[in-house]
Structures are given as structure tokens and as C-alpha cells.
N, C-alpha and C positions, 0 to 999 in steps of 0.2 A: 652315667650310663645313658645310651641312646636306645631308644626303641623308635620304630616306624609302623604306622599305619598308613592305608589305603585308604583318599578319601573319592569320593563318588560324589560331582558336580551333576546336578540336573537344571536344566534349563524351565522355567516356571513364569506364569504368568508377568509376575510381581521380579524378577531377576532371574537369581540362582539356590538351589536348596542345594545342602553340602551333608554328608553323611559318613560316617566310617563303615566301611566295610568290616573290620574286625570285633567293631562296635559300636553297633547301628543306634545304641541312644545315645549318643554325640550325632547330632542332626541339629542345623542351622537354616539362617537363608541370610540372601541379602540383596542389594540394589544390583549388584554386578558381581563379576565372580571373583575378583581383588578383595570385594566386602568381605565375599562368602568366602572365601578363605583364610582371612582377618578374623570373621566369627567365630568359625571350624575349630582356629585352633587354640583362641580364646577357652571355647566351649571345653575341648580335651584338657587344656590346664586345669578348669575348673573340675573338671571329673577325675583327673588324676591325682589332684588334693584330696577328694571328697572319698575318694578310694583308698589313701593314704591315710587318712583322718581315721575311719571306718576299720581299717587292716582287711579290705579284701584286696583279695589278689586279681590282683590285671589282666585284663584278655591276651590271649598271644597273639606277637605282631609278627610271626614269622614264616603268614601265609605266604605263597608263590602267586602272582595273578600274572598273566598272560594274555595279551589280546587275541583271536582264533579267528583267522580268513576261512569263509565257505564261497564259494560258489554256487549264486543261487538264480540261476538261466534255467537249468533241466526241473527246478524245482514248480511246480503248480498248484 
């Protein structure tokens, strides 16, 4: 079985911080975002054993995200 999550690169000092949106304590960083992605999803393996081990059940990955254009000229 495949599930998917949404991860969320931020640009930081120090490189990139990586985070799941579906589940924000899988949060990483790295030199670059290749690293930070390399960590991220290091990070989710480890949390999905730890979840598995434990018997809690999994966030769901089967939110909808969307990027949203505004026009922001009229706005002051």
C-alpha cells in the first residue's frame, strides 16, 4: 500500500526545513533541499515504524492541496 503526504520545503538560514503537512512532527532540515528531502523522508520511515510498533493509527494522506492566484494591485 502507498500513501502520500505533502511536504512543505522552507528556505532557512542554514539551507532548507522540510515538514509534512498532514503531519507536522516529521519536520527535518538540511544543507540543500535534495538533503532536505533525503531527511524528510528518512524522518517518515522512522515515524511510520514507530507508529506501527506503537499500533497507532496514521494520519490521513488524503488531503486535496491547491495552489490559489489572488490579485494583489487593488489591495492596500
Amino acid at each position: 500500500m502507498t500513501k502520500h503526504y505533502t511536504a512543505k520545503y522552507t528556505k532557512i538560514e542554514s539551507g532548507y526545513m522540510g515538514q509534512l503537512v498532514e503531519w507536522p512532527e516529521v519536520i527535518t532540515e538540511g544543507k540543500n533541499l535534495e538533503d532536505c528531502r533525503k531527511s524528510l523522508k528518512d524522518a517518515l520511515h522512522e515515524m511510520l515504524l514507530a507508529y506501527e510498533q506503537t499500533g497507532q493509527e496514521l494520519p490521513a494522506s488524503a488531503d486535496l492541496f491547491e495552489p490559489v492566484a489572488v490579485e494583489t494591485d487593488s489591495v492596500r
